[in-house]
N, C-alpha and C positions, 0 to 999 in steps of 0.2 A: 532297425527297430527303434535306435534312439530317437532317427528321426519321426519315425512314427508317433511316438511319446510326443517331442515337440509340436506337431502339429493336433495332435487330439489336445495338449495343453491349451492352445492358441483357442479349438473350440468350446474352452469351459470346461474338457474332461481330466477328473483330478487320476495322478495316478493311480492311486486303487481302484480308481473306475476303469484306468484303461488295461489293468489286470485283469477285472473281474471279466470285460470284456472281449481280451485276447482269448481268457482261459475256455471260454462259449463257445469263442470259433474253434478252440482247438477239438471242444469234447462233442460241439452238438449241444443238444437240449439235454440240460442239467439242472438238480436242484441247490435249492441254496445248501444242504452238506456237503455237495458233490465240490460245489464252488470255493467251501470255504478250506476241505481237504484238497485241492487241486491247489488253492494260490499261497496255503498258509496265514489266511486273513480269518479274524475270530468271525465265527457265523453274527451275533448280533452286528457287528460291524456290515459284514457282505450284506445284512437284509435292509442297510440303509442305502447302499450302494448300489443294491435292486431299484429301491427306487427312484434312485437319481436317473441311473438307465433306462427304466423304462419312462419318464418322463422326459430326455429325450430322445426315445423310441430307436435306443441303440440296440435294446433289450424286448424283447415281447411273448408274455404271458400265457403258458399252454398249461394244460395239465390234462391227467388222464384220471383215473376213480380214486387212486389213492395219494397223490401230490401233487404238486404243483412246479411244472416246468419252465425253467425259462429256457429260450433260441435267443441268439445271436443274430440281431439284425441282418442284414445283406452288408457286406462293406461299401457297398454303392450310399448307402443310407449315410453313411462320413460326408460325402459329396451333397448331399439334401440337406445335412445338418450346416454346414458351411455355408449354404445358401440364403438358410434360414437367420443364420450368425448375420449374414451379410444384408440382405432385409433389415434385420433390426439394427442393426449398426447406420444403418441411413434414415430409419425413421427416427434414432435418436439425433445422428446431426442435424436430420431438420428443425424436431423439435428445442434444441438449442440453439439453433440460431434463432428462433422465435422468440424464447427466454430471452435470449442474450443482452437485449437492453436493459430488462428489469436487474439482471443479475448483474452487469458495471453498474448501474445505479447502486447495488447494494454494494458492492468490492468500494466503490469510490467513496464512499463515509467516511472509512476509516485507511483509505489507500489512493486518495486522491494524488494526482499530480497538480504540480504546486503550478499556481496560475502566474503568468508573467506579463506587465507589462511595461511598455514604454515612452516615456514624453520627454519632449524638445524645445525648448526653448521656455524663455523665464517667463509666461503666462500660464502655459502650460504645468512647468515645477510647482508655479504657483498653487494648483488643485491640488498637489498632494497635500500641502500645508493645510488647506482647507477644511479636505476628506479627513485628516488628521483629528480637526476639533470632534466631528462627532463623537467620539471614544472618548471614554475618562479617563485612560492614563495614556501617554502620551513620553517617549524618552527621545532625547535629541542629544547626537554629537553635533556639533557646531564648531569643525578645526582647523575649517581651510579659511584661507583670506576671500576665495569667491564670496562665500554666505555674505558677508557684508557688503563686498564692492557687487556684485550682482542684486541683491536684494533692497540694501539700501533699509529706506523707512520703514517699508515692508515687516523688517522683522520683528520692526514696537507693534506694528498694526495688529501682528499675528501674537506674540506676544499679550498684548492687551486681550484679545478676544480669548485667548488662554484664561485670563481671569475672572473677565466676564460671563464667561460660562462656568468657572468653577470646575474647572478641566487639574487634573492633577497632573503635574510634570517635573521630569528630571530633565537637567541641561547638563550635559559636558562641554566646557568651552576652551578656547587656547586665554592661555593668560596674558594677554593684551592690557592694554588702560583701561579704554572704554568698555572693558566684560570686567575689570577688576570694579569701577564704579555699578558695573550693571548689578554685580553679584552681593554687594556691600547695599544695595538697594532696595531690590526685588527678592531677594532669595528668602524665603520661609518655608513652613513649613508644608503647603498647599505644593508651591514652585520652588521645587530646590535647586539650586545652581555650585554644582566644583569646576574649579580651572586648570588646565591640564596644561603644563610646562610648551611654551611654546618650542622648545626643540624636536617636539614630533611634529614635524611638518607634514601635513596629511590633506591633500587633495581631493578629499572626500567626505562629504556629510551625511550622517542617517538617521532616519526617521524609523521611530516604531511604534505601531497604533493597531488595537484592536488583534489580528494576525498577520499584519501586513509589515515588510520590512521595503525602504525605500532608501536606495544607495544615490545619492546627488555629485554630480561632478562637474565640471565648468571646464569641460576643453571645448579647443576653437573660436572660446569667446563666447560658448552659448551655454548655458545649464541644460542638464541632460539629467534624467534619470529612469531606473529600473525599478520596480515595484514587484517585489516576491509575495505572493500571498499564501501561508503555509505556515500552517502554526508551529511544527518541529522546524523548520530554519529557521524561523525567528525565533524561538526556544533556545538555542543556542547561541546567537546572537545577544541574548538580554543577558544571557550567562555571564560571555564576555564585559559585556556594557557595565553587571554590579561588580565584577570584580576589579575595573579601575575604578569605581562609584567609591565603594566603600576602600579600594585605597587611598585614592584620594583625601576621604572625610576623615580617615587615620592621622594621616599626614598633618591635615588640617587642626585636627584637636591638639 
């Protein structure tokens, strides 16, 4: 019987329905008093459960001059209702996969996967620096020895056009000569520049712009890098970045 319970469950039939329904077959055509003293269920409760049953024609409606009876489907009728479950169960997978573009369009607003990608070699690096200006702020580490011996001039050209557009920026740099003259120079309030101890030796530079975070690295002799575009990674990321920012500018005061 339990398992009978489980599988009327499976077909949408709640237990009290498959009470109300047992107790039919057991007695025949019954009214709802009969029903509600046979199962121990409050009569206004069984006449909601009447109709659940007979809506899906588990239950069917007879009566004679003075009440109204209900019969006990066929239990064959279990097997038509399963069928019927089964029908509508495949005309809803179709009609979801139908949906199903519009609905990842809508999941992916706010649950996108974060786009990735990848460039090689210093022409290539070069775009990101580029793609960089369009955006108004703009934060750079700058700590490996590559950024210079790989870039070269490049990085006043890129620098320059930083001001020229009125682009706002943070630099972190190693505390070199030539960043300690750069920062003694350039650095106000528009383009701010700290210099970070060069005993962190760090093969690695990043770029943050717009939602985009960009990791640069010089193995092999060629600059290489990955570009995440995802605004909670780079959330976390700028996190890190102000708080050696404002260590730093402590230090420095």
């Amino acid at each position: 019987m339990d398992t009978l319970r489980d599988n009327l469950h499976t077909l949408g039939v709640t237990d009290e329905e498959t009470t109300i329904y047992l107790s039919a077959l057991e007695h025949g055509s019954v009214t709802v008093l009969e029903l509600a003293r046979n199962t121990g269920i409050p009569r206004t409760t069984v006449y909601l459960l009447i109709e659940s049953l007979l809506e899906k024609k588990l239950l069917l409606l007879s009566s004679d001059e003075k009440k109204k009876l209900y019969t006990p489907a066929p239990p064959e009728e279990l097997i038509h209702l399963a069928q019927r479950k089964k029908e509508k169960l495949q005309e809803t997978v179709h009609s979801l996969r139908s949906d199903l573009p519009q609905l990842q369009a809508l999941f992916s607003l706010h649950h996108h996967k974060p786009k990735v990608s990848y460039y090689e070699g210093l022409e290539e690096v070069k775009k990101i620096f580029e793609s960089s200006l369009q955006f108004e702020k703009i934060y750079v580490y700058l700590l490996s020895s590559g950024s210079s011996t790989y870039f070269g001039s490049y990085l006043g050209e890129y620098r320059n056009a930083l001001r020229n557009k009125m682009r706002y920026s943070r630099e972190i740099l190693n505390q070199s000569i030539e960043n300690l003259h750069y920062m003694k120079k350039e650095n106000n309030v528009r383009n701010e520049v700290v210099l970070l101890s060069q005993q962190y030796d760090i093969n690695i530079d990043i770029l943050m712009y717009g939602d985009k975070l960009a990791y640069i690295t010089y193995k092999n002799d060629l600059p290489q890098a990955l570009v995440i575009d995802d605004k909670d990674i780079q959330y976390m990321e700028k996190i890190k970045f102000n708080l050696i920012w404002d260590t730093l500018n402590f230090k420095r005061e």
